[in-house]
ROKOL-622983 format. One line per field, with one value per residue: residue in one letter; z, x, y of N, C-alpha, C in turn. Coordinates in steps of 0.05 Angstrom, whole numbers. Layout:
N
rest = a; ... .
n_w = Z; ... .
n_u = X; ... .
n_v = Y; ... .
ca_w = Z; ... .
ca_u = X; ... .
ca_v = Y; ... .
c_w = Z; ... .
c_u = X; ... .
c_v = Y; ... .
This chain:
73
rest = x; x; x; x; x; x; x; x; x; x; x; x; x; x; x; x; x; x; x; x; x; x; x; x; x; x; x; x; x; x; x; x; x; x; x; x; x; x; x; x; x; x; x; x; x; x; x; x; x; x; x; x; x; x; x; x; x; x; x; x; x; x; x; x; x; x; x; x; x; x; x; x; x .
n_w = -385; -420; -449; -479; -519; -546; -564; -598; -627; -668; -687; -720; -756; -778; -805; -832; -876; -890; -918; -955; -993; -1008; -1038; -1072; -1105; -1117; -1157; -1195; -1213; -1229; -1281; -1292; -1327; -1356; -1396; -1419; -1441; -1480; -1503; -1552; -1582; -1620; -1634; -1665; -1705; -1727; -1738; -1782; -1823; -1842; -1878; -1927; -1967; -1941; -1946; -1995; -2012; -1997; -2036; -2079; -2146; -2170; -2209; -2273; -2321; -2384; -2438; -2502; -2547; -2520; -2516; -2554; -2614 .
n_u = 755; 776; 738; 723; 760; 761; 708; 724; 765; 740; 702; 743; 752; 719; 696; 751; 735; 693; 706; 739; 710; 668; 709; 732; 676; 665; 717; 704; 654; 668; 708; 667; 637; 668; 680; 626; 621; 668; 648; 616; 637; 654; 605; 589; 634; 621; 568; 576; 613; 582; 543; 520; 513; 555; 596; 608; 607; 653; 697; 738; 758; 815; 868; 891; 940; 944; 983; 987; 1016; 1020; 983; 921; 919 .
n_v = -1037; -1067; -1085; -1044; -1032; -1080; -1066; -1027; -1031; -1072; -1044; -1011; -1053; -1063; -1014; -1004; -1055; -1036; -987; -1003; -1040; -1001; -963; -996; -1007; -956; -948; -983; -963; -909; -930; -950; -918; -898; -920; -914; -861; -870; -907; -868; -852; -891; -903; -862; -865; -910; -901; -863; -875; -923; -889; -886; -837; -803; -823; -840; -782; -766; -793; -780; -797; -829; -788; -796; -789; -777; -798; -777; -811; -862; -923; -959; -952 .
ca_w = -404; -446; -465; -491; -533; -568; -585; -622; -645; -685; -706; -742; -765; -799; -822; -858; -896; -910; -935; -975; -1005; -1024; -1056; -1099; -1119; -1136; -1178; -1210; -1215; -1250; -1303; -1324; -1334; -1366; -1421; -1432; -1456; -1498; -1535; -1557; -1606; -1635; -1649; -1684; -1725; -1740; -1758; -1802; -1837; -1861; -1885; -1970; -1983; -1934; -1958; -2035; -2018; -1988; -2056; -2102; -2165; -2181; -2238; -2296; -2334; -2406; -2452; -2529; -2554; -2513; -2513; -2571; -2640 .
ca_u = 772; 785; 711; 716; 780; 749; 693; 731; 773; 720; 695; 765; 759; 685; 708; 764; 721; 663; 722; 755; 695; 661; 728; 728; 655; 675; 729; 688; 635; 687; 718; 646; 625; 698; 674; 597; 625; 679; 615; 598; 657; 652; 580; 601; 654; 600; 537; 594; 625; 561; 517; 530; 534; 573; 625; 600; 616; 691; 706; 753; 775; 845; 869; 905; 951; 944; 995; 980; 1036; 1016; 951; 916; 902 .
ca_v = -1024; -1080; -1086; -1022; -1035; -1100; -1052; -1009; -1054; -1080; -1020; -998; -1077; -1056; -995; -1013; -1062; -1020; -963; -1028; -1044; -968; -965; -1020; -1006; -936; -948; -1003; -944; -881; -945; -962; -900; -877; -938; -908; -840; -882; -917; -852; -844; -920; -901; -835; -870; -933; -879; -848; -903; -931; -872; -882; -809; -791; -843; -829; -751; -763; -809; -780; -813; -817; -766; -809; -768; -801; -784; -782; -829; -884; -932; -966; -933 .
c_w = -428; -459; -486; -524; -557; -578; -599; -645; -670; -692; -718; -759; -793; -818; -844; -881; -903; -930; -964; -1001; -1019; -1047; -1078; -1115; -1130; -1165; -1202; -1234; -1241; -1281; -1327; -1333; -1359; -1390; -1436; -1450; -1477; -1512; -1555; -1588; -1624; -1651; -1673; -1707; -1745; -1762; -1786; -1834; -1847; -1869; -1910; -1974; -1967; -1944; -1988; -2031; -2008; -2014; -2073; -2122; -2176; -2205; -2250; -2314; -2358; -2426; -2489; -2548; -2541; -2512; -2546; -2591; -2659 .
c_u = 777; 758; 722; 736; 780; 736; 705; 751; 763; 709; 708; 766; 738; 694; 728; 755; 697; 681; 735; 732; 678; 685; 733; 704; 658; 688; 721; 668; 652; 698; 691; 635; 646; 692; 652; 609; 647; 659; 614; 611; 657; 623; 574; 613; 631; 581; 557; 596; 602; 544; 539; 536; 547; 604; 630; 621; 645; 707; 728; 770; 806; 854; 903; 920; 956; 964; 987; 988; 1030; 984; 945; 907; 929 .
c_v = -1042; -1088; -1063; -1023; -1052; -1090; -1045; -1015; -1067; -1066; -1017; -1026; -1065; -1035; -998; -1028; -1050; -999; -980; -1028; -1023; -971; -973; -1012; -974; -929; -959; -982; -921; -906; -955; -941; -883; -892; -928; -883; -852; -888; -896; -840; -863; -913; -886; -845; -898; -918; -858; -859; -920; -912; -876; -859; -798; -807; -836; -793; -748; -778; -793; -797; -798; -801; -786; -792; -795; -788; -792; -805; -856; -894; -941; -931; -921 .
């Protein structure tokens, strides 16, 4: 009987570290993968933010209201 008890003993010992360890490599697993689809927005905002005419075509110049009375002449 007490054979049997150290077996299993050591089975729930194993178990718990194989469940410990899945675990860990899981979570490891869903956080790096939760970062790859993040990339995807940095890349978006990068390929954005440097294309010239897309930056050129969002430009507007400020509107100067000049009045007649003032300024050389």
């Amino acid at each position: 009987m007490t054979i049997i008890r150290l077996f299993l003993s050591r089975i729930k010992a194993h178990l718990f570290v194989f469940a410990t360890i899945f675990l860990v490599v899981f979570v490891c697993f869903i956080c790096l993968v939760k970062n790859v689809y993040s990339l995807k927005n940095v890349n978006g905002c990068i390929e954005c933010h440097t294309d010239e005419k897309k930056i050129r075509s969002l430009y507007m110049p400020p509107k100067i209201n000049f009045k007649a009375e003032e300024g050389e002449g």
